[in-house]
DRENFI-327423 format. One line per 5 residues: their letters; for each residue x negated, y negated, z negated of N, C-alpha, C. Coordinates in pm, whole numbers, plus 50000, padded with zeros to 5 digits. Example, Ala and Ser with C-alpha at 12.3 -4.5 7.8 and 13.67 -1.06 7.14 Angstrom:
BEGIN
AS	48681 50569 49220 48770 50450 49220 48680 50330 49220 ~ 48715 50225 49292 48633 50106 49286 48710 49997 49213 $
***
This chain:
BEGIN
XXXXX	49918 50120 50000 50000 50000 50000 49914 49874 50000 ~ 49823 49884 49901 49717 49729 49908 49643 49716 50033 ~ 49596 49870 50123 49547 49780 50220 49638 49749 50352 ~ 49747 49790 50370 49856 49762 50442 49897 49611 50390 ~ 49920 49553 50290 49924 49404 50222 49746 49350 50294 $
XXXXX	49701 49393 50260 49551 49332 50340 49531 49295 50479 ~ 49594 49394 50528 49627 49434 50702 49692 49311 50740 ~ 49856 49349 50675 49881 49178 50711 49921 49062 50651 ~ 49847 49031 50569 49762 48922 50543 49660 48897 50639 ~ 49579 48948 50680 49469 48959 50767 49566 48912 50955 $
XXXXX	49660 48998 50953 49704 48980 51096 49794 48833 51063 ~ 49840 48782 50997 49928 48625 50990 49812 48519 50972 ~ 49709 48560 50876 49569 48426 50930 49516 48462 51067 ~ 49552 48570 51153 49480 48532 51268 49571 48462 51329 ~ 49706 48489 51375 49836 48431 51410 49854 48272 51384 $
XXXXX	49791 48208 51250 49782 48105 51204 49676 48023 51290 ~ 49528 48086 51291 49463 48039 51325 49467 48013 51482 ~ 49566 48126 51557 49560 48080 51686 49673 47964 51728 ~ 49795 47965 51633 49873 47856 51662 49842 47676 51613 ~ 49738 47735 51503 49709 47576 51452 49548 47532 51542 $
XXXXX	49494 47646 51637 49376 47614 51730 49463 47566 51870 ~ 49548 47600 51862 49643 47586 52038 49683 47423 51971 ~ 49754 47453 51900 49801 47287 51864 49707 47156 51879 ~ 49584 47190 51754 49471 47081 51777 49413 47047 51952 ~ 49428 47198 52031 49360 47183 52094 49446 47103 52277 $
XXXXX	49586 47119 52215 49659 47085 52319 49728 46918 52267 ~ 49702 46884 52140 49713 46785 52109 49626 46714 52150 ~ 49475 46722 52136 49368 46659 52166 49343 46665 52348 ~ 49430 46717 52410 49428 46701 52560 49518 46633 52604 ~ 49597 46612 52514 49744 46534 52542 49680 46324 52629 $
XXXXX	49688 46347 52762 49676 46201 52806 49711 46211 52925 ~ 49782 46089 52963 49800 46091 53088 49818 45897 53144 ~ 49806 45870 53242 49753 45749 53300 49881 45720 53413 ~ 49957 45624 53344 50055 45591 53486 50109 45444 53481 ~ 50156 45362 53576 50190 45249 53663 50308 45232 53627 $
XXXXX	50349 45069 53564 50453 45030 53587 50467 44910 53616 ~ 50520 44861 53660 50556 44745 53795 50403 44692 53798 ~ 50309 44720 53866 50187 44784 53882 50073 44724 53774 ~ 50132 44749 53666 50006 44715 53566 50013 44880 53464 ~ 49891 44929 53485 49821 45041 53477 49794 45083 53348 $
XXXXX	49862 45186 53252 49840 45211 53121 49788 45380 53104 ~ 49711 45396 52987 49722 45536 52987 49752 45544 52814 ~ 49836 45713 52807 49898 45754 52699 49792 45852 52667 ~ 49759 45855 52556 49652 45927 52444 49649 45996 52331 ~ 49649 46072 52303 49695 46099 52112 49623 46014 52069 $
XXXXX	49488 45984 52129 49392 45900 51967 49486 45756 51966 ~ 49523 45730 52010 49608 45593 52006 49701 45564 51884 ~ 49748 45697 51871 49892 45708 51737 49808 45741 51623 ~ 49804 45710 51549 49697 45798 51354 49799 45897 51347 ~ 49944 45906 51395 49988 46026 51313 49974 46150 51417 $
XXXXX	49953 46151 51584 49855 46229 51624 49721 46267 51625 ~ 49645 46188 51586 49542 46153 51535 49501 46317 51349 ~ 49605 46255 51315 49580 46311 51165 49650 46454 51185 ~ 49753 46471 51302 49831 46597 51335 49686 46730 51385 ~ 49615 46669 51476 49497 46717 51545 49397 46748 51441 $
XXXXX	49387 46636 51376 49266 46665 51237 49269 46761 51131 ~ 49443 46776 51119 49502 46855 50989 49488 46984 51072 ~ 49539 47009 51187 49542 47144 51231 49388 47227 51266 ~ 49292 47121 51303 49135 47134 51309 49100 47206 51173 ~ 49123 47138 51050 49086 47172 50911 49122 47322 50873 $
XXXXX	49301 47308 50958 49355 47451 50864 49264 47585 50957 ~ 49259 47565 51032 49175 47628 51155 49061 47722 51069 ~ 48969 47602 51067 48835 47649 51021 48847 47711 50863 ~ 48954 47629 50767 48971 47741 50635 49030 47865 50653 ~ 49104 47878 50753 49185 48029 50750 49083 48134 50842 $
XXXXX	48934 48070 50950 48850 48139 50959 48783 48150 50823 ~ 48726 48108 50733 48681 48145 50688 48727 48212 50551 ~ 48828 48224 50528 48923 48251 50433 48914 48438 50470 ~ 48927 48481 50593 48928 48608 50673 48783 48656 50590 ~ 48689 48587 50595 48566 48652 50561 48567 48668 50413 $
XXXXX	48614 48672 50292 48623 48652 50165 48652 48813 50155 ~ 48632 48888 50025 48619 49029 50036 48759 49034 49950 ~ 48813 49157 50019 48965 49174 49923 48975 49172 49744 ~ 48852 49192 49737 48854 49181 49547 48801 49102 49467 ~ 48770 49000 49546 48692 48877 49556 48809 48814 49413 $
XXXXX	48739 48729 49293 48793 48630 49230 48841 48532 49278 ~ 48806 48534 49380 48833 48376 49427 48976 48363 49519 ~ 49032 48483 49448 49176 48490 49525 49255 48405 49487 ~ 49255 48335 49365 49372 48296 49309 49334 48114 49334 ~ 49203 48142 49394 49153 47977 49441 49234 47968 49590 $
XXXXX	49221 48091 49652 49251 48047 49803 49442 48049 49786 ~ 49480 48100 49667 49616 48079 49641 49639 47946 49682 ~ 49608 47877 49566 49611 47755 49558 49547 47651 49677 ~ 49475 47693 49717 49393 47608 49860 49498 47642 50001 ~ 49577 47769 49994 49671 47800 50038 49801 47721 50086 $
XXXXX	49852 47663 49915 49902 47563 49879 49874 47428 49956 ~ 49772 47431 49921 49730 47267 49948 49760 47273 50124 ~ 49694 47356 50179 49669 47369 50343 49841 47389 50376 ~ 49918 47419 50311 50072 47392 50357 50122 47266 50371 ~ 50114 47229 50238 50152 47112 50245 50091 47004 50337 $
XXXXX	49952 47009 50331 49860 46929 50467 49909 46956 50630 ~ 49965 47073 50635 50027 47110 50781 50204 47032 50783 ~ 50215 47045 50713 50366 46997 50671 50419 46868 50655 ~ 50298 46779 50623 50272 46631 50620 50237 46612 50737 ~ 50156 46651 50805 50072 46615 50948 50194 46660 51038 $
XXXXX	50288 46739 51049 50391 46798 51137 50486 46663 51182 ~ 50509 46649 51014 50632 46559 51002 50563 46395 51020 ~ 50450 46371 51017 50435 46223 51055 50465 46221 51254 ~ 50423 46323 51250 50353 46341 51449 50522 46372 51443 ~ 50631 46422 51445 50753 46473 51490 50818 46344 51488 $
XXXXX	50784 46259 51386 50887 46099 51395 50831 45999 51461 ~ 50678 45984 51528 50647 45883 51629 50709 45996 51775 ~ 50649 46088 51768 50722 46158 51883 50875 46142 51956 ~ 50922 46131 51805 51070 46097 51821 51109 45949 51916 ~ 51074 45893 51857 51027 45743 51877 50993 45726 52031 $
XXXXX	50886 45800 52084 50837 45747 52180 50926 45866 52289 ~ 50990 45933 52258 51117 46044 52340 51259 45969 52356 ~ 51296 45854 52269 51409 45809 52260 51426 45635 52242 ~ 51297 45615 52180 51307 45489 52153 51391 45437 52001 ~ 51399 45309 52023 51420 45274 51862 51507 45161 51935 $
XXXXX	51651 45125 51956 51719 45008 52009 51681 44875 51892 ~ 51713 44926 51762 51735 44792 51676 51624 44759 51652 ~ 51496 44797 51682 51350 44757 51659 51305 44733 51792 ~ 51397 44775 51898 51311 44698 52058 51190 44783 52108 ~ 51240 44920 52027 51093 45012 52077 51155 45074 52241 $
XXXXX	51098 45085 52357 51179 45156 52424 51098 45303 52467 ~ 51163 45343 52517 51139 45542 52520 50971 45517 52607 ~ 50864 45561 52582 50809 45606 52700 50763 45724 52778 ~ 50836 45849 52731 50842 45960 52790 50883 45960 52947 ~ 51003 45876 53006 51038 45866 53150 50915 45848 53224 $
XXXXX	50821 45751 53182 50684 45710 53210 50551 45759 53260 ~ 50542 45863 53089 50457 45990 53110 50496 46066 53020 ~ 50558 46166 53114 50596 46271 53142 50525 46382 53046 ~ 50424 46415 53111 50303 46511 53128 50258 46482 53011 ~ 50229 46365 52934 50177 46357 52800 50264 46401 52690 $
XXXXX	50385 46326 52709 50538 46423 52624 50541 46605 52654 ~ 50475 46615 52749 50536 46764 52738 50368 46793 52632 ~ 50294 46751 52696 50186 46810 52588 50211 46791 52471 ~ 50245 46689 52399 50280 46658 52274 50366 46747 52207 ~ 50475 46766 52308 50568 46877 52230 50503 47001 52225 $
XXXXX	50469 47031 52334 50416 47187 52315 50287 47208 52212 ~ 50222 47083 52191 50147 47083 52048 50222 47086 51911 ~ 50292 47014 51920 50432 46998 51792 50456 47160 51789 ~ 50524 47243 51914 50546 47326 51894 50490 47435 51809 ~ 50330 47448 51893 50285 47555 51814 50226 47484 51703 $
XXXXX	50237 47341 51630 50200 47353 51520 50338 47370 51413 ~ 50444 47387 51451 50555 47451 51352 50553 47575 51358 ~ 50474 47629 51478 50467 47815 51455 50359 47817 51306 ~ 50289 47790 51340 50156 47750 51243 50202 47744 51105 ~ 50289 47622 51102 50321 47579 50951 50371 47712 50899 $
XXXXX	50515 47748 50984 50590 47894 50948 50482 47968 50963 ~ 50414 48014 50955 50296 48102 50972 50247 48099 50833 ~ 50188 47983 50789 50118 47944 50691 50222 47962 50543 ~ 50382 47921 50586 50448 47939 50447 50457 48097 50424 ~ 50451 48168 50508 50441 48308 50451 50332 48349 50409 $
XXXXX	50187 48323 50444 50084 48333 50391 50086 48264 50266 ~ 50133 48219 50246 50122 48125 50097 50240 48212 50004 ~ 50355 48252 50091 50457 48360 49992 50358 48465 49944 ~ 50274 48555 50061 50163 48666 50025 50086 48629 49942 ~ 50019 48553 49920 49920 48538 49880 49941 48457 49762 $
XXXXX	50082 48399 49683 50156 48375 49559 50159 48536 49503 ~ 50244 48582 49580 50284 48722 49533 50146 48821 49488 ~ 50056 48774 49574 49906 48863 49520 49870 48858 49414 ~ 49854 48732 49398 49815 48664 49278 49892 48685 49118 ~ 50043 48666 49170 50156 48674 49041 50170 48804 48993 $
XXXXX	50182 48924 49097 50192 49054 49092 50052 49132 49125 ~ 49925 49115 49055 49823 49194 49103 49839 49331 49125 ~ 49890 49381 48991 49859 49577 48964 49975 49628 49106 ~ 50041 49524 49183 50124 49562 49279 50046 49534 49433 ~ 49928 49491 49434 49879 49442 49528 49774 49572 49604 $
***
């Protein structure tokens, strides 16, 4: 039973790590360059901080859940990566939800603030954006069950 709990644990940080590496990495490609009534703009993630910090947070959880894989199953330091666990949720969960409400914003616009949509515009940068958004909510859901496992490891050892 414990190494079947090991198994997957082991198979949801790789799952994690490939949805929060697709995210950073399709966030950080997210640009595109287009014309309107011919004065010439281009759309960027580094431009927004809350894409900006979406890319950075998913970079971070990345490299802890590689190295989190390398830690030995009987290792003390389980009840640290509990808690670091913790923390890396909530950091995906903050970074989701700042990047999902400028997104919003720039998909629909804001009438009573005079923001207007620029998705009609570029296109190609909105779809990247989402499909980064996307797999970083696979990620997050990814990550809250690793954090259920790895509570439960911790709370219930002699069951682990």
């Amino acid at each position: 039973m414990a190494k079947v709990k090991l198994l997957f644990g082991l198979v949801l940080r790789l799952l994690a790590i490939g949805a929060t590496v697709s995210a950073a990495i399709v966030m950080g490609t997210s640009r595109e360059r287009a014309s309107v009534f011919s004065i010439s703009f281009e759309a960027k993630y580094s431009d927004i901080p809350s894409f900006k910090y979406f890319m950075i947070a998913n970079a971070i959880v990345s490299v802890y859940s590689f190295l989190v894989i390398f830690l030995p199953g009987e290792s003390l330091l389980r009840r640290l990566v509990a808690g670091l666990d913790l923390v890396v949720t909530l950091l995906l969960t903050s970074s989701i939800s700042a990047a999902l409400a400028v997104a919003q914003v720039g998909k629909d616009g804001n009438a009573r603030a005079g923001w207007l949509p620029i998705c009609g515009q570029v296109p190609k940068y909105c779809d990247h954006v989402s499909g980064a958004l996307g797999a970083g909510f696979a990620g997050l859901v990814l990550y809250v069950m690793i954090l259920l496992c790895s509570l439960h490891a911790v709370l219930y050892p002699l069951l682990a």
